[in-house]
SERO-4910 file (N, C-alpha, C, O; in steps of 0.05 Angstrom, whole numbers):
BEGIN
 pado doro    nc1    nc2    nc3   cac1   cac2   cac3    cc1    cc2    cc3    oc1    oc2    oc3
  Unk    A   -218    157   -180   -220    170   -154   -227    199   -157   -235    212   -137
  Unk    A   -225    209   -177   -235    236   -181   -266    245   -184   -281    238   -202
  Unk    A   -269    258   -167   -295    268   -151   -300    258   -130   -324    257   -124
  Unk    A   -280    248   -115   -281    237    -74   -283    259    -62   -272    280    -68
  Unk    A   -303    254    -38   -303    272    -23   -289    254     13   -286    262     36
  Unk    A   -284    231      1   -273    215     21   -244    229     35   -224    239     25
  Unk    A   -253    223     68   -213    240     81   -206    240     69   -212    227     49
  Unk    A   -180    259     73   -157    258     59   -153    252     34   -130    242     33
  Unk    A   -163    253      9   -152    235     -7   -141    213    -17   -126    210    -37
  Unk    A   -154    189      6   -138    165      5   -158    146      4   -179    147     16
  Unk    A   -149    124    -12   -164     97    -14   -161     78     13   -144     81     30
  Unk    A   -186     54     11   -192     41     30   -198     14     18   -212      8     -2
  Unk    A   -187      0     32   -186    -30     31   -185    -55     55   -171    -54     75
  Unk    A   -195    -67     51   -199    -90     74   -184   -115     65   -193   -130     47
  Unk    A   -158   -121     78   -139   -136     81   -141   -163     88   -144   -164    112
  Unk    A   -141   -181     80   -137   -214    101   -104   -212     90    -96   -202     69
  Unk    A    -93   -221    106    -60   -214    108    -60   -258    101    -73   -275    113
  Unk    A    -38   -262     78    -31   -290     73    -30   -311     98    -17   -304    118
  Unk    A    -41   -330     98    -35   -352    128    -22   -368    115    -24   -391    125
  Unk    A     -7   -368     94      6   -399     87     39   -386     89     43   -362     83
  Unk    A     57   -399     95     78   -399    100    101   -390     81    103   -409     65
  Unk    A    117   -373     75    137   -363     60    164   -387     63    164   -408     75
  Unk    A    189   -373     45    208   -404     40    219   -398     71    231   -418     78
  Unk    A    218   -379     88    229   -375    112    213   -384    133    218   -377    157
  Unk    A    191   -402    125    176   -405    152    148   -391    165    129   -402    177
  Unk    A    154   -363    158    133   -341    164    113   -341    151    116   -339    126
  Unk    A     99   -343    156     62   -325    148     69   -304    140     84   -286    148
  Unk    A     53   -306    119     46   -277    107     57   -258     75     68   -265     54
  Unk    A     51   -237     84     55   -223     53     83   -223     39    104   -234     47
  Unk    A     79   -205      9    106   -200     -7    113   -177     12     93   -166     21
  Unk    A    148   -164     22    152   -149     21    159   -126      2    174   -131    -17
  Unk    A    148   -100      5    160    -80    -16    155    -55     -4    154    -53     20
  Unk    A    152    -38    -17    163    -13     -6    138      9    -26    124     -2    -43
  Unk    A    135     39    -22    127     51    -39    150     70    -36    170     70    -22
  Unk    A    138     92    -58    158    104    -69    154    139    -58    172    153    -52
  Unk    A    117    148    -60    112    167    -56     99    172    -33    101    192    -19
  Unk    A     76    138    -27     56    143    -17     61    134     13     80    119     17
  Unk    A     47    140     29     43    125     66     19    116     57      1    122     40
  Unk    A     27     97     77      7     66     82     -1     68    113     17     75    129
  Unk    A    -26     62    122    -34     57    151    -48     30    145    -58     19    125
  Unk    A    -44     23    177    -57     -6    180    -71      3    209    -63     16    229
  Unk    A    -97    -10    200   -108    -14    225   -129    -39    229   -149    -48    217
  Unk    A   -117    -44    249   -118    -86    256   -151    -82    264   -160    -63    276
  Unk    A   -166   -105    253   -186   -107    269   -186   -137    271   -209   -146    272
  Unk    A   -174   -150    271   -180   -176    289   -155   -192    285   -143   -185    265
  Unk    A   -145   -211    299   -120   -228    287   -102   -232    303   -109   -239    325
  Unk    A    -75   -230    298    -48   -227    311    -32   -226    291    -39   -237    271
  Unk    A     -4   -211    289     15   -209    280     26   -198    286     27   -193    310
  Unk    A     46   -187    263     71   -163    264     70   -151    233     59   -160    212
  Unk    A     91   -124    239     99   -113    217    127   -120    218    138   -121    240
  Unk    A    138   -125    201    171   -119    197    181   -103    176    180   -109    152
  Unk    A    193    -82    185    199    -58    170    230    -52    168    242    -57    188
  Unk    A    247    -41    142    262    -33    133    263     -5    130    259      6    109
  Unk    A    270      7    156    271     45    152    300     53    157    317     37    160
  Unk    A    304     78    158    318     97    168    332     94    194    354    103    201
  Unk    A    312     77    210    319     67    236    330     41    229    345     33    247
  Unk    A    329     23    210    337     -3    211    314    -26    207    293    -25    193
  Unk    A    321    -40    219    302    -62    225    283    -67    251    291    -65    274
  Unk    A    265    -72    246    242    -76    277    230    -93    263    231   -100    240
  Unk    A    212   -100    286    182   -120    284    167    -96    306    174    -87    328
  Unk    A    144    -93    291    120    -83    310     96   -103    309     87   -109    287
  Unk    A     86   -114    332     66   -132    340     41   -120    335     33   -100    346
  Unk    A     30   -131    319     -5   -129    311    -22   -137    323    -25   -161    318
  Unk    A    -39   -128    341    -62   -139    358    -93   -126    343    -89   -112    322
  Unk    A   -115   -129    349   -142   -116    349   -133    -94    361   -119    -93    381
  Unk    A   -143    -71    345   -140    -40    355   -111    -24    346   -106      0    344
  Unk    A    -98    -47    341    -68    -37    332    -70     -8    303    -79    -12    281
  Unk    A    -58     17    311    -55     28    286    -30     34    271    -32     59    276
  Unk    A     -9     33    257      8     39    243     13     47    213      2     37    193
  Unk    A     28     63    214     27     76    187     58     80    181     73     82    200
  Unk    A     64     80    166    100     79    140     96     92    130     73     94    120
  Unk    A    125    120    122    124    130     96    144    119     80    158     99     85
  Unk    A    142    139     51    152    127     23    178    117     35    191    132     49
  Unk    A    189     86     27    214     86     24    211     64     59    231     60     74
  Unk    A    184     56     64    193     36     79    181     15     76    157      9     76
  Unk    A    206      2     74    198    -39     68    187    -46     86    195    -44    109
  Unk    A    167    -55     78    148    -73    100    137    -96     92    130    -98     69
  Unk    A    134   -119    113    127   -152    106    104   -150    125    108   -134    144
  Unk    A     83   -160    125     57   -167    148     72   -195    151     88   -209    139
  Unk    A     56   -194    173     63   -221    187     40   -236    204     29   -226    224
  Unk    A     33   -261    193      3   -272    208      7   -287    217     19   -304    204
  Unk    A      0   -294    246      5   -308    270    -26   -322    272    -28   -340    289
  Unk    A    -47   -314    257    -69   -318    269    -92   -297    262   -101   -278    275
  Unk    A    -97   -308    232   -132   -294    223   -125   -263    227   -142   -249    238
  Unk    A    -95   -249    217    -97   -222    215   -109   -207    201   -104   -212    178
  Unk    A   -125   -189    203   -153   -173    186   -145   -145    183   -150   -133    205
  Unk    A   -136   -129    166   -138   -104    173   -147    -81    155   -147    -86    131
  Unk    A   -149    -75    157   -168    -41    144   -145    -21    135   -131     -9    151
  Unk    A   -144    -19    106   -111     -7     91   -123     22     83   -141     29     68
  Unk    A   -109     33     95   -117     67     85    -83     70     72    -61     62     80
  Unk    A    -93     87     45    -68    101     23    -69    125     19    -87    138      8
  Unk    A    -50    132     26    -46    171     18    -49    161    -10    -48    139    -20
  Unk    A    -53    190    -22    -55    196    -51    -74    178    -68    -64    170    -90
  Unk    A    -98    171    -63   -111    158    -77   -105    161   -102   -104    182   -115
  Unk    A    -94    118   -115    -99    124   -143    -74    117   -162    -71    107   -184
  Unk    A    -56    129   -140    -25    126   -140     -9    102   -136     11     97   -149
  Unk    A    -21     86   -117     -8     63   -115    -13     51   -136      6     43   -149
  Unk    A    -41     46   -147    -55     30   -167    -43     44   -190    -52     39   -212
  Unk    A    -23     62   -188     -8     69   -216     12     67   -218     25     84   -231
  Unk    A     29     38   -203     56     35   -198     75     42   -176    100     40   -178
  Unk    A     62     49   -155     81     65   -133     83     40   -118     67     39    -99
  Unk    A     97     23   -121    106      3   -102    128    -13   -123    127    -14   -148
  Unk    A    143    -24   -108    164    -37   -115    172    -67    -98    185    -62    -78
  Unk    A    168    -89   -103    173   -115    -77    199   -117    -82    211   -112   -103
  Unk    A    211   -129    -54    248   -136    -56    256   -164    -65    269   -183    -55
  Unk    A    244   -159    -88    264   -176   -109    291   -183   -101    301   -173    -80
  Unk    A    302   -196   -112    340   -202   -118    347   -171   -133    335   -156   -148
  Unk    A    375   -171   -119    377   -143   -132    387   -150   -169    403   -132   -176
  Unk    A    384   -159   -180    391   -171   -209    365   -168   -216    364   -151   -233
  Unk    A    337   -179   -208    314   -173   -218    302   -144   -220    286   -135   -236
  Unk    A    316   -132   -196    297   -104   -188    309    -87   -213    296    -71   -226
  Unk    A    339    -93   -219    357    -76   -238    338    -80   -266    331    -60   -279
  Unk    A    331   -106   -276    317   -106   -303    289   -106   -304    275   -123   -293
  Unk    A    277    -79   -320    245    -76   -313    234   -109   -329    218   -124   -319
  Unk    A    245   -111   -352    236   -142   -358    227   -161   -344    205   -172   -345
  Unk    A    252   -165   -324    250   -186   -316    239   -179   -287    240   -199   -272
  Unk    A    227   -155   -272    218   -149   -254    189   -159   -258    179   -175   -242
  Unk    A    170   -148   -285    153   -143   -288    150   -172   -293    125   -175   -292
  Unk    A    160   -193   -298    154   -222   -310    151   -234   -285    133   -250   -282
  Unk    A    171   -226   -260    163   -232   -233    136   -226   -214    126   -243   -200
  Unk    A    128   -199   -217    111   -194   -211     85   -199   -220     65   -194   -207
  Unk    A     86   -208   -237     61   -206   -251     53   -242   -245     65   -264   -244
  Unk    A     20   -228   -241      4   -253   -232    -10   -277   -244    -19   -298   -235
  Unk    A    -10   -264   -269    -26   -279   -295    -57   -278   -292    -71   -263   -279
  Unk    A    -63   -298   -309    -87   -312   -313   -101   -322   -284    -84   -332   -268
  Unk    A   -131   -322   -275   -136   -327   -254   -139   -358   -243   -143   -365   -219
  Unk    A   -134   -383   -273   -122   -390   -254    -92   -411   -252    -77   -421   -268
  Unk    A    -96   -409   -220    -69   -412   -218    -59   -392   -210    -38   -388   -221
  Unk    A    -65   -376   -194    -67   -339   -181    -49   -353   -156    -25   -348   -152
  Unk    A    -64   -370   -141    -54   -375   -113    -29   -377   -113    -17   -358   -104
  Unk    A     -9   -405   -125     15   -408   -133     31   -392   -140     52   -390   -127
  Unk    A     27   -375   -164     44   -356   -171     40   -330   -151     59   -315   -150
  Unk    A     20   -323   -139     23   -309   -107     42   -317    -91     56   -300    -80
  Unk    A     46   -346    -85     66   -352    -73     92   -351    -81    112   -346    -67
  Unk    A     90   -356   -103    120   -355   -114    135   -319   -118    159   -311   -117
  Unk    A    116   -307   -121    123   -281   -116    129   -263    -97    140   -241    -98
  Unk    A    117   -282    -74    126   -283    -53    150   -284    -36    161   -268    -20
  Unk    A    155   -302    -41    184   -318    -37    204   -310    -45    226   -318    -37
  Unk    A    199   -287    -69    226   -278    -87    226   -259    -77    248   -248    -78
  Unk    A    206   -243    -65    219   -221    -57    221   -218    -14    224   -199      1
  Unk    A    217   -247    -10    229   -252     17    255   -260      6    271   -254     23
  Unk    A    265   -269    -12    297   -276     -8    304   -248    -15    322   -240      0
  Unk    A    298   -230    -31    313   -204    -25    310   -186     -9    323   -166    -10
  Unk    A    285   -192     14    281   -178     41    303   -187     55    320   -171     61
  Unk    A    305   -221     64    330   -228     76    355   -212     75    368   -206     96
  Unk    A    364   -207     46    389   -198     45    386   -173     49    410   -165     51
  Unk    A    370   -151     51    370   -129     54    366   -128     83    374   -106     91
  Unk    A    354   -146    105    349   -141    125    370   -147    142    375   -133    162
  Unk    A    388   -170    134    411   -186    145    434   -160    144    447   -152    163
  Unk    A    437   -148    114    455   -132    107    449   -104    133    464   -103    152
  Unk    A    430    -86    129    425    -70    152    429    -80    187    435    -66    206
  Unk    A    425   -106    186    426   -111    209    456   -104    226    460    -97    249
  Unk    A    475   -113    201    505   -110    204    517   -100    201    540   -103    193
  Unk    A    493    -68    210    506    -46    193    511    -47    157    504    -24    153
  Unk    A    514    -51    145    525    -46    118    494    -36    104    476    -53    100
  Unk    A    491     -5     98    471      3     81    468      4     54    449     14     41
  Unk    A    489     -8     45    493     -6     12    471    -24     -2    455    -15    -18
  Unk    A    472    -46      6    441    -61     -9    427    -47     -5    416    -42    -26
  Unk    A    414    -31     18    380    -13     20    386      4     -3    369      6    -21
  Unk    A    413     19     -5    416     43    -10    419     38    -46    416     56    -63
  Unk    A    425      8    -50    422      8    -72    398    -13    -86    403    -25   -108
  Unk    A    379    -16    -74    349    -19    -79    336     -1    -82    321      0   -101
  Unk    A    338     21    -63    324     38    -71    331     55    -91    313     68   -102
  Unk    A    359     58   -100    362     68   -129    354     50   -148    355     61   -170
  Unk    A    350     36   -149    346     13   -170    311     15   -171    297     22   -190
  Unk    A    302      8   -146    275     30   -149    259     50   -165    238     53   -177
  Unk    A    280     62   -159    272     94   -166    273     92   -201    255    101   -215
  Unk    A    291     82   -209    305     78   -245    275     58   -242    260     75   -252
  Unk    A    261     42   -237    242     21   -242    224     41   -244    221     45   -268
  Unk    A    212     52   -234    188     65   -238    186     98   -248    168    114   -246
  Unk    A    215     99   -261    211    128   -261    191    133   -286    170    145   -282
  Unk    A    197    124   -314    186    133   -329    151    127   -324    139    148   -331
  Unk    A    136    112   -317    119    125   -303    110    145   -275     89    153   -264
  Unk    A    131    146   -273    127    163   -250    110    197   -265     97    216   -256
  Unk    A    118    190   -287    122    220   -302     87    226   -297     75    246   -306
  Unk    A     76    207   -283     37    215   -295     33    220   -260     11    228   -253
  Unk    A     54    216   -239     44    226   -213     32    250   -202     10    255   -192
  Unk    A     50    261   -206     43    293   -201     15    295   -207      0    305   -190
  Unk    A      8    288   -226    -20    297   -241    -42    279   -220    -64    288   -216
  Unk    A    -35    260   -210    -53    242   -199    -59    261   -161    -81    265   -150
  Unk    A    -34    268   -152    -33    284   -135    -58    304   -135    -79    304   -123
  Unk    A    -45    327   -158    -56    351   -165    -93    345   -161   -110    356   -146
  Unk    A    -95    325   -180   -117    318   -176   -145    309   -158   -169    311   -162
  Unk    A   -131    297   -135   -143    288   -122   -139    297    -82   -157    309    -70
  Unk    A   -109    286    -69   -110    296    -59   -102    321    -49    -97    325    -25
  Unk    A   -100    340    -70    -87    365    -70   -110    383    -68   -118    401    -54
  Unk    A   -119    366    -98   -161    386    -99   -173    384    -77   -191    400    -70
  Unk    A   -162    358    -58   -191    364    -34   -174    381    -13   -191    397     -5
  Unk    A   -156    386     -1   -135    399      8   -152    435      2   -165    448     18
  Unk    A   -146    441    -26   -161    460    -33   -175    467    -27   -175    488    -15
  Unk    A   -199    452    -32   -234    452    -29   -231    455      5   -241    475     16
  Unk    A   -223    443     15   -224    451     59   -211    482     57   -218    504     66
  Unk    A   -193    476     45   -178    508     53   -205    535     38   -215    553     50
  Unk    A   -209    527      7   -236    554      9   -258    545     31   -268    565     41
  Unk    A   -266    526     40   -296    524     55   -290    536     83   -307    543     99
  Unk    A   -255    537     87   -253    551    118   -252    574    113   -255    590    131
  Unk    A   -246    582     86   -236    614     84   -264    624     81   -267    646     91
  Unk    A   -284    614     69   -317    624     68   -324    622     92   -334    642    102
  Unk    A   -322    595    109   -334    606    140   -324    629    150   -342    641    162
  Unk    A   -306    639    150   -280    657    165   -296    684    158   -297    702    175
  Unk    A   -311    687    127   -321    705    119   -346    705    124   -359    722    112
  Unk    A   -357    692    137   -382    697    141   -405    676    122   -429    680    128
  Unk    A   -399    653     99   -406    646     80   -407    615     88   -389    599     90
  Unk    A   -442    612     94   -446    571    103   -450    561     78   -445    537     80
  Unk    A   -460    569     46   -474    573     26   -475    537     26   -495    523     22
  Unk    A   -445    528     33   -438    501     27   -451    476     38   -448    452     32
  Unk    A   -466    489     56   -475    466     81   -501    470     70   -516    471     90
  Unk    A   -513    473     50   -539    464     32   -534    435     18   -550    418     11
  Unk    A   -511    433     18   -498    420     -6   -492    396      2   -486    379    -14
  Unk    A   -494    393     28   -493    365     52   -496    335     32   -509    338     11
  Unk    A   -489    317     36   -495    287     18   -486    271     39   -475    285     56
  Unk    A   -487    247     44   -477    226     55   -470    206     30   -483    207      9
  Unk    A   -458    196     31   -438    173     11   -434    150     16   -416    148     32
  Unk    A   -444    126      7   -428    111     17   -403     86     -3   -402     88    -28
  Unk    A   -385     66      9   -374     55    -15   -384     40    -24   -401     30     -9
  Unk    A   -382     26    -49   -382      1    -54   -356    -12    -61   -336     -1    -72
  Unk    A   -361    -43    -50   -335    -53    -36   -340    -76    -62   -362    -85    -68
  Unk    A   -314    -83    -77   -316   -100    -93   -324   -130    -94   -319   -145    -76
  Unk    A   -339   -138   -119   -356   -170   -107   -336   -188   -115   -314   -184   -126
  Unk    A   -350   -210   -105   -338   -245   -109   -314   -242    -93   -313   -226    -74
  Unk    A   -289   -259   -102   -279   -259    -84   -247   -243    -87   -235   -238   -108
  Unk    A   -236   -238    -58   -222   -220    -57   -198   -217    -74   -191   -241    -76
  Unk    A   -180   -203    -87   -152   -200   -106   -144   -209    -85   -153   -212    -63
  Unk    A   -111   -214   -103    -88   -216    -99    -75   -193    -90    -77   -175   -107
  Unk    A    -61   -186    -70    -50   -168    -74    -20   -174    -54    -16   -197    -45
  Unk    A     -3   -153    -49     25   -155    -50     15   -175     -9     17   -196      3
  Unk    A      9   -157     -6      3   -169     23    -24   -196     37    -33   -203     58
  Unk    A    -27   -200     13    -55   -216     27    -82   -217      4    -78   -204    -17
  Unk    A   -102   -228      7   -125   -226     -4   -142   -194      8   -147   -187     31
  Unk    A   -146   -182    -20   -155   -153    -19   -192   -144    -34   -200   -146    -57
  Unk    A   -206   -137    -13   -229   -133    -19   -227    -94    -21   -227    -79     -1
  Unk    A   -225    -87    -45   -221    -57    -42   -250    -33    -48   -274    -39    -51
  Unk    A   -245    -24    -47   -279     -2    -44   -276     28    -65   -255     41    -68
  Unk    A   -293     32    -74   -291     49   -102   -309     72    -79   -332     71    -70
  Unk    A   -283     94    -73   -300    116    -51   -298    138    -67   -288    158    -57
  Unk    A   -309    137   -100   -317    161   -109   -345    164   -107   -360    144   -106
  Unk    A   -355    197   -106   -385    209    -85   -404    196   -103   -405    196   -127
  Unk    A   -419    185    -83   -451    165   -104   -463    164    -69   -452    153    -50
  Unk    A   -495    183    -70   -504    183    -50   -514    145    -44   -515    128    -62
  Unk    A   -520    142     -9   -525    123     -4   -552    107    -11   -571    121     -7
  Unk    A   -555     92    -16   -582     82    -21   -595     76      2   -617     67     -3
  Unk    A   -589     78     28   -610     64     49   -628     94     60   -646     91     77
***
């Protein structure tokens, strides 16, 4: 991601959210959480919900066409597909998630051992992707359940101790974040703040320098990912060809 001139600093991806059924009945994705980054969704075709684990508790927010929502670090969220949900995933911090910043709600015994986290998570060989998608699934809806049941009844100690168990899971890479920040959406942060401080001075020099960009969106067919089948887009600057 280094040399984007894309908003904010954040990656883009086009979502089909899971239609086959979890051990609870529901449609749809793994729940999990990030650690540093916000996540936005914005629906372009479908029906659903979000179901989220915050500060506030538990909710469901309904997903329609046009719907926008966004989570910060530290909230559990499950998609939910009622019906051909489509949506368009914008990520703070390009770069970062794809370097570990997410965690799914495992059983709290799996989340505690990185071993046996990472033996869960992991998707293998392609094939045979679908199945073990599902099954990865499912393990970390039975530890959404108990984390959602537990908040529901009041008692915060499961959230409160996932998310420490979390935090011990990803720390020792965590150690390469900062740098991923610094890098990307910090530098473009930068780069706006001198181009206003040169207008301010009197200085367009920059607006010679004009490009249009566009992405390319990855071929064949879409990943796996925690929420659904993921078609993602490489938005480092490469003028457009048309």
């Amino acid at each position: 991601m280094t040399g984007s001139s894309f908003p904010g600093g954040t990656s883009l991806s086009h979502l089909d959210v899971y239609g086959d059924a979890a051990r609870d009945g529901v449609c749809g994705g793994s729940p999990h959480m990030h650690l540093v980054s916000t996540e936005a969704y914005v629906v372009v075709s479908g029906e659903g919900a979000l179901q989220t684990i915050d500060a506030g508790g538990f909710r469901e927010t309904t997903l329609t066409p046009g719907s926008v929502v966004w989570f910060t670090p530290g909230t559990i969220h499950r998609a939910v597909n009622r019906g051909d949900l489509r949506i368009v995933v914008l990520m703070s911090n390009a770069g970062l998630p794809e370097a570990g910043d997410a965690v799914m709600t495992f059983p709290a015994a799996v989340v505690a051992d990185p071993a046996e986290y990472a033996r869960a998570a992991s998707l293998g060989e392609a094939d045979g992707r679908t199945e073990r998608a599902a099954r990865r699934r499912d393990l970390a809806v039975a530890g959404f359940e108990t984390l959602r049941d537990a908040v529901i009844s009041g008692d915060r100690r499961p959230l409160d101790a996932f998310h420490t168990a979390a935090g011990r899971l990803v720390r020792e890479r965590a150690a390469a974040w900062a740098d991923l920040v610094r890098e990307r959406p910090l530098a473009q942060a930068e780069q706006s703040l001198a181009l206003a401080e040169a207008v301010a001075a009197g200085s367009v020099a920059h607006l010679g320098d004009a490009r249009l960009h566009e992405a390319i969106g990855s071929s064949g067919e879409r990943g796996f990912g925690m929420c659904g089948r993921l078609r993602t887009y490489d938005v480092t600057d490469q003028e457009s060809a048309s």
